[in-house]
C-alpha positions as CSV (number, residue, x, y, z in Angstrom):
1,X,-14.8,5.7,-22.4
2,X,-16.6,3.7,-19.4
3,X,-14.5,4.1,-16.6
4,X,-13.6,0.6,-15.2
5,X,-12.1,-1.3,-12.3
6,X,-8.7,-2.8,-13.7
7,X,-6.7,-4.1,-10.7
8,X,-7.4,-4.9,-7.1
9,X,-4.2,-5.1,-5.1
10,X,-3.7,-5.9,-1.2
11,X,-0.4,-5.9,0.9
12,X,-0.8,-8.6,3.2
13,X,2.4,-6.9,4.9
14,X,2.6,-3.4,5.4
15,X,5.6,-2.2,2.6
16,X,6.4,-5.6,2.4
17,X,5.1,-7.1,-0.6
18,X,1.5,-7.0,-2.6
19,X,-0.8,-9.4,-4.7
20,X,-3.5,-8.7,-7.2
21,X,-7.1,-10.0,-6.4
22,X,-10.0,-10.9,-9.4
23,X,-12.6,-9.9,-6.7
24,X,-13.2,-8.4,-3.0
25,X,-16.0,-7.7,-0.5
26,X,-15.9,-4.2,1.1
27,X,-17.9,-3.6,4.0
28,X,-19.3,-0.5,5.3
29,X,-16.5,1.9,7.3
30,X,-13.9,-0.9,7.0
31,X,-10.7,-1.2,4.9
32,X,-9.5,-3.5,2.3
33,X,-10.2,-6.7,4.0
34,X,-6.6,-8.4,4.4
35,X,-4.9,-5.3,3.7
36,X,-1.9,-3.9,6.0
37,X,-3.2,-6.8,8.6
38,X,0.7,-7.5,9.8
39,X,3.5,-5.0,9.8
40,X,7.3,-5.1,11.6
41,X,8.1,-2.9,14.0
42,X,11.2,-1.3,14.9
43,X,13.6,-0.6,17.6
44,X,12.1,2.7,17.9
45,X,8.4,1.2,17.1
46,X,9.0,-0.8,20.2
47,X,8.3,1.9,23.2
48,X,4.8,2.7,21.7
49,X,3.8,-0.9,20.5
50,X,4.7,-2.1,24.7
51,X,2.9,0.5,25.9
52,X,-0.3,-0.4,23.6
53,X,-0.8,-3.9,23.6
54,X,-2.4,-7.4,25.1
55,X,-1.1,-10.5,25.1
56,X,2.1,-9.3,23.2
57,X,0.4,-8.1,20.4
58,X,-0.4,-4.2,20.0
59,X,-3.9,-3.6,20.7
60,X,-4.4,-0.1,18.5
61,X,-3.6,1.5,15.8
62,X,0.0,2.7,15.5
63,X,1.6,5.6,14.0
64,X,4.2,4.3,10.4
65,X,7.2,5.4,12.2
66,X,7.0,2.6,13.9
67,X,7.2,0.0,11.2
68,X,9.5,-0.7,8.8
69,X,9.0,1.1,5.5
70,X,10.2,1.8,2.0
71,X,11.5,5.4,2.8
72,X,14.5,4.5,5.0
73,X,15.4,1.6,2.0
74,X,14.6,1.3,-1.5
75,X,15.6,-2.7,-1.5
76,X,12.5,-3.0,1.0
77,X,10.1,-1.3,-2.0
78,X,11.6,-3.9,-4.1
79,X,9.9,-7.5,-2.4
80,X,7.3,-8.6,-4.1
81,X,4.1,-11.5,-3.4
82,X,1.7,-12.5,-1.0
83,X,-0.7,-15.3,0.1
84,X,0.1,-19.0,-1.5
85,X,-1.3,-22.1,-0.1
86,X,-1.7,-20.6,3.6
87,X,1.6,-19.2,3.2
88,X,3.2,-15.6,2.6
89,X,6.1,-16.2,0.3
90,X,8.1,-12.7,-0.7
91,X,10.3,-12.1,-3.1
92,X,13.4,-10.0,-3.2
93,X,16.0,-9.6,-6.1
94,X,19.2,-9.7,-3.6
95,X,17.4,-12.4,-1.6
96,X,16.7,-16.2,-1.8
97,X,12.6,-16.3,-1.7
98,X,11.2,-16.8,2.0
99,X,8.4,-18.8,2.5
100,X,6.7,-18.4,6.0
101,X,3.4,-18.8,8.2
102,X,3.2,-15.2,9.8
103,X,1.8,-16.7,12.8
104,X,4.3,-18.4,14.0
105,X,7.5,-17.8,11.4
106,X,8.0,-13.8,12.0
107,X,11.3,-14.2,13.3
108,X,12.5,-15.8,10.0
109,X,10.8,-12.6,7.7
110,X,12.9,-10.2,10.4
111,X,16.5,-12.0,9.6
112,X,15.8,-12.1,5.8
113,X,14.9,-8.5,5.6
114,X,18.0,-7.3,7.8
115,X,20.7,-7.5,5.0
116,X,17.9,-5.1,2.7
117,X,17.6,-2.8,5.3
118,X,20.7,0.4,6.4
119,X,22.5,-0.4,9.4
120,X,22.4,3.6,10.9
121,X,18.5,3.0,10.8
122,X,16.3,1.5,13.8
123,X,16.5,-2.4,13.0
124,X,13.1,-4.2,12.7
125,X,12.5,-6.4,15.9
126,X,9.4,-8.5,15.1
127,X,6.3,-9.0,13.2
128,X,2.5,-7.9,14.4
129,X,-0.6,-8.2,13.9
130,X,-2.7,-6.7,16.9
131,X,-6.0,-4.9,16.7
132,X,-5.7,-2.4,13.9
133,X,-4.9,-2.8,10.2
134,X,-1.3,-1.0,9.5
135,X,-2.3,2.0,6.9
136,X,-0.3,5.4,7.2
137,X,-4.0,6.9,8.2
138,X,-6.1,6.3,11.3
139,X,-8.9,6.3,9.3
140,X,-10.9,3.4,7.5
141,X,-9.8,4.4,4.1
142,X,-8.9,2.5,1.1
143,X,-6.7,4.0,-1.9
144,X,-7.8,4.1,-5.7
145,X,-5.5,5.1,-8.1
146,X,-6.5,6.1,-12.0
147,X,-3.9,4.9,-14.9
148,X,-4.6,7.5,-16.8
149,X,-2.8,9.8,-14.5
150,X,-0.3,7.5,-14.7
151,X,-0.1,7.1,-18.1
152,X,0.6,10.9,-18.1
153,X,2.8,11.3,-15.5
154,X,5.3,8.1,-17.3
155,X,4.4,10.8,-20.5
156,X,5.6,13.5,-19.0
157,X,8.7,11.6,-17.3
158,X,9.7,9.4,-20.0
159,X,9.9,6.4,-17.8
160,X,8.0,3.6,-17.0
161,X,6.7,3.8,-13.3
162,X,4.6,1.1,-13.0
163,X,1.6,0.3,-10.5
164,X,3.6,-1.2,-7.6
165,X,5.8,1.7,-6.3
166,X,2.3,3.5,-5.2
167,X,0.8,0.2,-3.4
168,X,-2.7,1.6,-4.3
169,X,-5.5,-0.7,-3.1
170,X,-7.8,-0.2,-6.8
171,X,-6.7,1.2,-10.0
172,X,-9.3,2.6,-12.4
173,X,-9.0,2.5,-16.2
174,X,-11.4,5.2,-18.1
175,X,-10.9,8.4,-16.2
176,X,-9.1,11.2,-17.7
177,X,-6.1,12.2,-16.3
178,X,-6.0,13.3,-12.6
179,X,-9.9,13.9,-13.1
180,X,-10.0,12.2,-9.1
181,X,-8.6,14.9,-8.1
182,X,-12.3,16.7,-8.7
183,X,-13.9,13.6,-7.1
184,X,-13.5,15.1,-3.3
185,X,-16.7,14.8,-1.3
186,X,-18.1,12.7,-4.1
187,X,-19.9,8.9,-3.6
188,X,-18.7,7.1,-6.8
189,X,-19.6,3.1,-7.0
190,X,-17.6,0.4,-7.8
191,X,-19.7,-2.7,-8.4
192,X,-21.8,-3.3,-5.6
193,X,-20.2,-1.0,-3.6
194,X,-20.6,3.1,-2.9
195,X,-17.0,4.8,-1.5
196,X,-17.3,8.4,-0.9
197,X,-13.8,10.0,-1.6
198,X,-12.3,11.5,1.5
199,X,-9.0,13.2,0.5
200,X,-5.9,13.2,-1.9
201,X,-3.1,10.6,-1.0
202,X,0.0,12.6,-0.2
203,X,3.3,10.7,-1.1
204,X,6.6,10.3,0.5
205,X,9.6,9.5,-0.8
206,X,9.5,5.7,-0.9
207,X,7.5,6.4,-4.4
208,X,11.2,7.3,-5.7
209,X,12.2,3.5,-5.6
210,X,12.1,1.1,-8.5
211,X,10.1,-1.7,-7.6
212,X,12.3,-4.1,-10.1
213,X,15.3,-3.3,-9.1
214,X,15.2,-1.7,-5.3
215,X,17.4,1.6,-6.6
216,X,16.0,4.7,-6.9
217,X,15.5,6.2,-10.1
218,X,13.7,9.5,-9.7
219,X,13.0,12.2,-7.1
220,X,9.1,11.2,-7.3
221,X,8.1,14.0,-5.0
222,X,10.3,16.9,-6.4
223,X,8.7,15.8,-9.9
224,X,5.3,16.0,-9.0
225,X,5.9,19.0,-7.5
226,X,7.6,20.6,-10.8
227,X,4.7,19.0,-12.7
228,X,2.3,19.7,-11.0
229,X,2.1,21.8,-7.9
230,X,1.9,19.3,-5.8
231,X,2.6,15.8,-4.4
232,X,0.2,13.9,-3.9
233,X,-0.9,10.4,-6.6
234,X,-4.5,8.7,-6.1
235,X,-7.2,9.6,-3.6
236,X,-8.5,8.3,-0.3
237,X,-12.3,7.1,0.1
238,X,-14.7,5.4,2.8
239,X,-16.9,2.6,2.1
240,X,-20.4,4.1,2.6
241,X,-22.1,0.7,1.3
242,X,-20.2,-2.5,1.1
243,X,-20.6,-5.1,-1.8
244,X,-18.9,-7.1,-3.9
245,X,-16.1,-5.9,-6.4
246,X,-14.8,-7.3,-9.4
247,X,-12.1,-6.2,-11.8
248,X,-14.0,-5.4,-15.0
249,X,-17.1,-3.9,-12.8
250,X,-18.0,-0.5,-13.9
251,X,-17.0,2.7,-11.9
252,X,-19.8,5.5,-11.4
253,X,-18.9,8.6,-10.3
């Protein structure tokens, strides 16, 4: 079976929502274009973002304990949408749907997410932009996924897990099972486009979380672990030659 590019999704905000796209350009050592570009910081994000930034905005990268994320609540994992008519509108099962322009409306996403998110934890303060683009890494990496693995891993669970808990930036269709995992140090290409696969993505618990619902409904990283021997779901790479990608295009390794 011809291994083949089946979704392309970007997260406008980091753990904040997610939208499928028909079609991307990736350019040479850069990450998903729109990707991660905002993120909310914290109460205990605040020390390192004031002591990094210009003009109010952060001005380098910053570590995800600084942000808000889908570990410390499961209702968070559970908003939904992205970019509509110049506007992010989110989702939220508990929550009337918010509507905003980032640039100017962050204040309005931080009182809508409060009521999803614990009271012993740091509360979020305000949404950024700054220099960087908000992935968990340093490094200009983008994530691809492989259903087959998780067509396996819903086998081997019995339940149906879904693409969003994983907030992968490209899913492939056509590998066999956890085959990426052979892929290290390998340049595979995707359309236009050559990545050369950098590393495994290691998962935390926000994976545990039911993207329908915002309850957990499984120890993700205790059953990968049982499973498998490890914890990790999807590999890292770094665009080597950028191009166009398409869902449908054919995937090379």
């Amino acid at each position: 079976m011809t291994a083949r590019l089946a979704h392309i999704r970007r997260h406008p905000i980091k753990s904040i929502g997610g939208e499928g796209l028909d079609r991307v350009t990736l350019a040479a050592a850069r990450r998903l274009p729109g990707d991660r570009e905002w993120a909310v910081l914290t109460e205990a994000g605040e020390r390192n973002a004031q002591a990094s930034q210009t003009g109010g905005q952060p001005d380098r990268w910053l570590p995800k304990s600084c942000f808000i994320r889908g570990v410390s609540s499961p209702q968070v994992q559970a908003i939904s949408g992205g970019w509509s008519d110049g506007h992010l509108v989110l989702r939220q099962p508990a929550q009337a749907d918010l509507v905003i322009d980032p640039e100017t409306e962050g204040d309005r996403l931080v009182e809508w997410l409060r009521p999803l998110w614990p009271a012993e934890a740091p509360a979020p303060t305000r949404l950024v932009r700054g220099a960087a683009i908000w992935t968990d890494q340093r490094w200009p990496w983008i994530s691809i996924l492989s259903l087959a693995s998780l067509a396996d891993l819903e086998a081997r669970t019995g339940q149906a897990l879904g693409i969003h808990r994983w907030r992968g930036n490209l899913w492939i269709d056509g590998w066999a099972p956890w085959a990426e995992r052979d892929l290290i140090g390998q340049v595979i290409r995707i359309g236009k486009a050559e990545l050369r696969v950098t590393g495994q993505v290691g998962r935390c618990d926000a994976t545990s979380a039911n993207t329908d619902t915002g309850e957990r409904d499984i120890d993700m990283l205790a059953t990968l672990d049982r499973l498998y021997g490890h914890t990790d779901f999807g590999i890292f790479a770094e665009v080597v030659t950028g191009g166009d990608i398409a869902l449908g295009d054919k995937v090379a390794a």
